[in-house]
N, C-alpha and C positions, 0 to 999 in steps of 0.2 A: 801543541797549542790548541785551545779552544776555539772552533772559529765563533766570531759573531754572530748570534741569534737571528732571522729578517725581524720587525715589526708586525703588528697584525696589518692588515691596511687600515687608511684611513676612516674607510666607512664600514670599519665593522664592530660592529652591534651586538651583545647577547641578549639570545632566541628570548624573546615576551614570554609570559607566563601566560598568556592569558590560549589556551587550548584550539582555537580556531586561527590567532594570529601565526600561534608557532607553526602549526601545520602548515600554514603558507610560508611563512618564513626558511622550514623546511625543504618546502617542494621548490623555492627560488634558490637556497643554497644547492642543491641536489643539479635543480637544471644549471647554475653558473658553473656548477664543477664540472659536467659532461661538456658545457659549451668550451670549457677550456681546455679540457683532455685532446676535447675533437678539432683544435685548433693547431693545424700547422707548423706553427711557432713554438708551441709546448715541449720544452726540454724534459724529456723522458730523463730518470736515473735508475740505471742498471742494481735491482737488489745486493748483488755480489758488491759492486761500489759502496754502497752504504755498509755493509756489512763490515769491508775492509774498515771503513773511516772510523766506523764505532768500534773493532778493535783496536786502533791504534790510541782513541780518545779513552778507552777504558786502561789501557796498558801503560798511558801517560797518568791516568788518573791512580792507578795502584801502586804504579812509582812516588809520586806524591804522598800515597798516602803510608806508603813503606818509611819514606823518608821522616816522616811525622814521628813515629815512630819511634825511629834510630832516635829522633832528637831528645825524644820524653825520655828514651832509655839512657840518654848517657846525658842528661840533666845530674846537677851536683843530687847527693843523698843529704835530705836537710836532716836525717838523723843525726849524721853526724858533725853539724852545723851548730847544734845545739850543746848548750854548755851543759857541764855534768848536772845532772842533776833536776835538770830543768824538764818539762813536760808538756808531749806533745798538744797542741790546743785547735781549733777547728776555726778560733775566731780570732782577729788580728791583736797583735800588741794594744794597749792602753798607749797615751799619749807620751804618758808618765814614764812607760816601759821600755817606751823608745829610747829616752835621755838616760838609761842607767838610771833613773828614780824607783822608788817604786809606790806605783800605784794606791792613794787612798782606798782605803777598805769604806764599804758602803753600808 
């Protein structure tokens, strides 16, 4: 299972365009991220831990998408769904075609 994404925080902003605001808006992101590495409290995560997690999220995800798969493969074949004669078409039945009518010519 995927776990849930966090949120960006509440107060976050993307960087101004304007070339001297970003610069500073950089040098504040820059220092709030050192202030938080350097804080005590900061739950470190071990590369090897994440690594595990995104195998197991990718190994779920191939499952899934194997499974996709199998289902398109053993969907009925509308070849053979269709009546003698009749020809394959890319665009849906007329209204008319539905009912066993068939369709005014235009």
């Amino acid at each position: 299972m995927i776990p849930e994404q966090p949120l960006p925080p509440d107060d976050f902003a993307p960087p101004p365009e304007d070339e001297a605001e970003y610069d500073a808006w950089f040098r504040a992101q820059v220092e709030a991220a050192i202030a938080e590495a350097d804080d005590p409290n900061c739950e470190w995560i071990p590369n090897e831990a994440i690594l595990q997690e995104n195998a197991i999220l990718r190994a779920e995800l191939e499952t899934m998408i194997e499974a996709q798969k199998n289902t398109k493969n053993n969907a009925p074949d509308m070849d053979r769904a269709r009546k003698p004669g009749q020809e394959l078409s890319d665009s849906p039945p007329r209204a008319a075609e539905c009912h066993g009518r068939s369709a005014p010519t235009e």
